[in-house]
C-alpha positions in Angstrom: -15.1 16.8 7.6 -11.3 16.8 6.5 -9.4 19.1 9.0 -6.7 21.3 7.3 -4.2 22.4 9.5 -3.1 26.0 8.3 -1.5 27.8 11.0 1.2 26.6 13.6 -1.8 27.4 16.5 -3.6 25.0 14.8 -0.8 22.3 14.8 -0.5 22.9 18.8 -4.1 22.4 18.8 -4.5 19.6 17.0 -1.8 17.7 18.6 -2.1 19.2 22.6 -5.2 20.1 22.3 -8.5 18.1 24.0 -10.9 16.6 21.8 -13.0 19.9 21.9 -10.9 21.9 21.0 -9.8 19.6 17.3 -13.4 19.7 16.9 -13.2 23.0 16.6 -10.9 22.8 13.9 -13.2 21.0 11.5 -14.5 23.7 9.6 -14.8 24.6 6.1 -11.4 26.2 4.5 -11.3 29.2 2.7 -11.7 29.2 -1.2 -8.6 30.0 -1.5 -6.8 27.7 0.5 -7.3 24.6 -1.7 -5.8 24.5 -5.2 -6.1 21.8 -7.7 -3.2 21.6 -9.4 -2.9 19.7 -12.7 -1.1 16.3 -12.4 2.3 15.3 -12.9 3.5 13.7 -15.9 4.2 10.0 -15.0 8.1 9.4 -15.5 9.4 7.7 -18.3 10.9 5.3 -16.4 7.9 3.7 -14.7 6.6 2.5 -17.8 6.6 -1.3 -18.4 8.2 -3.1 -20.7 5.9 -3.6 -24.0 6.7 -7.5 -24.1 5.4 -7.2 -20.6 2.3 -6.9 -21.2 1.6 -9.2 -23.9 2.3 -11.7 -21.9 5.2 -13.2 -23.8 7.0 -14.2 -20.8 4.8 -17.5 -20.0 8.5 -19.5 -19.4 9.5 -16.8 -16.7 6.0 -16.9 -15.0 6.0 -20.5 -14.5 9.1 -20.9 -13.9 9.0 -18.8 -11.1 5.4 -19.8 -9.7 7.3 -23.3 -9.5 9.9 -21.8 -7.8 8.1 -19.8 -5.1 5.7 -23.1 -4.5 9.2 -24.7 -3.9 10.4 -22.3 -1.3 6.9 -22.1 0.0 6.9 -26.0 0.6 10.3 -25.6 2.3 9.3 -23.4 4.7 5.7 -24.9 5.5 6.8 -28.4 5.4 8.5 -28.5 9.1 4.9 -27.5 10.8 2.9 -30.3 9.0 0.5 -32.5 11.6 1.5 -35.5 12.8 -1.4 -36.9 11.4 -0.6 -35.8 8.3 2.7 -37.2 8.3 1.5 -40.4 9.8 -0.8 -40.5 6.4 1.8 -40.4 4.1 3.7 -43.2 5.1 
């Protein structure tokens, strides 16, 4: 059961309290304690870009898949195996 913290004795109990006494706090809240609210319109600006999502961009994506596999090669590349090296040679 969620525990709602509603009064600044229950903060001090929760927090200094033993484990006994933040049991105690789990209890059922009043009705009137919890409101559901209606949600927030989103903001304009989080919208993506409609060309976005067609998936117009292929160019961009692989060009910077091939790019991140680059800098991911540079930076695993000094811990390869001996072995491993050994084979390519």
């Amino acid at each position: 059961m969620p525990v709602i913290l509603m009064t600044e004795t229950d903060v001090e109990q929760w927090l200094t309290g033993s484990a006994q006494e933040a049991l105690e706090l789990q209890k059922p809240a009043p009705d009137n304690a919890v409101v559901i609210v209606e949600p927030k319109k989103a903001c304009p600006y989080r919208k993506l870009h409609p060309h976005w999502r067609e998936g117009g961009d292929q160019v961009g994506l692989a060009s910077m898949t091939a790019f991140l596999s680059l800098v991911l090669h540079v930076v695993v590349s000094p811990f390869e195996t001996r072995a491993r090296l050994e084979a390519e040679i």
